[in-house]
C-alpha positions as CSV (number, residue, x, y, z in Angstrom):
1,X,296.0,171.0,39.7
2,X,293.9,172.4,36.6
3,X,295.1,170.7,33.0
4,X,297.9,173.8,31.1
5,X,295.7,176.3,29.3
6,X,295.7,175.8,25.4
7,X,297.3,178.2,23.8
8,X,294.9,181.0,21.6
9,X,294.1,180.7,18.3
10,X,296.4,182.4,15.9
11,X,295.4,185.9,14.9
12,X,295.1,185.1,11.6
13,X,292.5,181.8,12.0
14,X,289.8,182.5,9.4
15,X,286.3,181.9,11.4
16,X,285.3,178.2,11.8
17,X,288.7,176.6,11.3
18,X,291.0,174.5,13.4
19,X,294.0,175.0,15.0
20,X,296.0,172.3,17.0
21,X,299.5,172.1,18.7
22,X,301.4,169.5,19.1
23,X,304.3,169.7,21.3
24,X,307.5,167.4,21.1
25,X,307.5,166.1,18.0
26,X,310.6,165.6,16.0
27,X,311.8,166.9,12.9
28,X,311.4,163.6,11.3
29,X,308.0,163.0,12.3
30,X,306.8,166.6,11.4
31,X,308.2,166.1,7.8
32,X,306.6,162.5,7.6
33,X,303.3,164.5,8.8
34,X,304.1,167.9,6.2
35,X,304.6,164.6,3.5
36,X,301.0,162.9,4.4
37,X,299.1,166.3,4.5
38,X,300.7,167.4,1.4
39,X,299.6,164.4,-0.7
40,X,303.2,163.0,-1.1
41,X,303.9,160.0,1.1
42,X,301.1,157.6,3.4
43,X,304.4,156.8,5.6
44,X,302.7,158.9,8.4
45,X,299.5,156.8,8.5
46,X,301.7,153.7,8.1
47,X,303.6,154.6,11.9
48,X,300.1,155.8,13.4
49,X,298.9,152.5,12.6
50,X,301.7,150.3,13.8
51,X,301.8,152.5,17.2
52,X,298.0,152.0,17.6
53,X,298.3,148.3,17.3
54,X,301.0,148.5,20.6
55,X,299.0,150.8,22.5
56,X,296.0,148.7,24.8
57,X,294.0,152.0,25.2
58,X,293.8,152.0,21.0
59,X,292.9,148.1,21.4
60,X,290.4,148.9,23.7
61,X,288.9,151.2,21.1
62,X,289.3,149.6,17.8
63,X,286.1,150.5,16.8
64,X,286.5,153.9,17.1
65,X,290.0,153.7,16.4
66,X,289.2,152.2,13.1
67,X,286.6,155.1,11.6
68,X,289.2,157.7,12.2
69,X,292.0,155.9,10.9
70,X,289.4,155.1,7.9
71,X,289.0,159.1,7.8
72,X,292.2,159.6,7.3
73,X,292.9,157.3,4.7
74,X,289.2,158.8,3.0
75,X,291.1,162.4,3.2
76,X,294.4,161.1,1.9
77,X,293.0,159.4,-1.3
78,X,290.2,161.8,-2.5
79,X,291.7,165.0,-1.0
80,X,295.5,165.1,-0.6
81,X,296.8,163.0,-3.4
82,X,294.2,165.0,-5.4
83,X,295.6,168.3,-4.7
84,X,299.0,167.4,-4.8
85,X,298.6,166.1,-8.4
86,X,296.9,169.1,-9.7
87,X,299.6,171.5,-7.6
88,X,302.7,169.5,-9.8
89,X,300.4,170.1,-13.0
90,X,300.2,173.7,-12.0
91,X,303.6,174.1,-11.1
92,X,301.6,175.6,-8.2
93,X,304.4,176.9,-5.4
94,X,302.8,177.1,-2.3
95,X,301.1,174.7,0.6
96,X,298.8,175.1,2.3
97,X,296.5,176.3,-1.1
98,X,294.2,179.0,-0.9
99,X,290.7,178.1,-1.2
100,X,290.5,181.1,-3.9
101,X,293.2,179.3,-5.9
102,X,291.7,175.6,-5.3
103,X,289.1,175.7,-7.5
104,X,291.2,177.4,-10.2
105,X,294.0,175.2,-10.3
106,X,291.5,172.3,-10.2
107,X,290.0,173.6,-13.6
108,X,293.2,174.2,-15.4
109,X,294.2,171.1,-14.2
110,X,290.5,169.1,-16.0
111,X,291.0,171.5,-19.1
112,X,294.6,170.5,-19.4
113,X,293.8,166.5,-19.1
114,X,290.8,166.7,-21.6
């Protein structure tokens, strides 16, 4: 049988951007995610790592395996924990931030810190 068709994009998906779905996940693991992307915790990186190491497909790989894990950590350390500092500066609300309101709350941050 053909593979499940993937669901559409959402309405609202700006032009060039990425969606994905994941199905199945628990609450637990969706807040360790929510906590990674946000800046706040490298917990989720941590488990993706330790399941990799278990999985022989991942061995197979480890290469490959390795430059995205390394891309992930990249994006964690100059982009995540970045943003997440200058959003508790800013006493900045919300998450995801808009790119309008990136640059902004970036600046107050510097001329805060200066």
């Amino acid at each position: 049988p053909p593979p499940p068709t993937p669901p559409p994009p959402p309405p609202h998906l700006p032009k060039f951007s990425y969606a994905y779905h994941f199905r199945q996940l628990s609450p637990d693991i969706q807040r360790v995610w929510c906590d990674f992307w946000r800046g706040e915790s490298r917990e989720a990186l941590e488990n993706l790592v330790l399941s990799l190491v278990e999985n022989a497909g991942a061995r197979n790989k480890s290469k490959e395996v390795q430059e995205h894990l390394n891309a992930l950590s990249r994006f964690w350390r100059h982009e995540a924990v970045p943003l997440e500092k200058v959003r508790r500066f800013n006493q900045y609300p919300s998450y995801p931030v808009a790119q309008r309101d990136r640059d902004l709350i970036f600046l107050t941050y510097r001329s805060g810190n200066s």
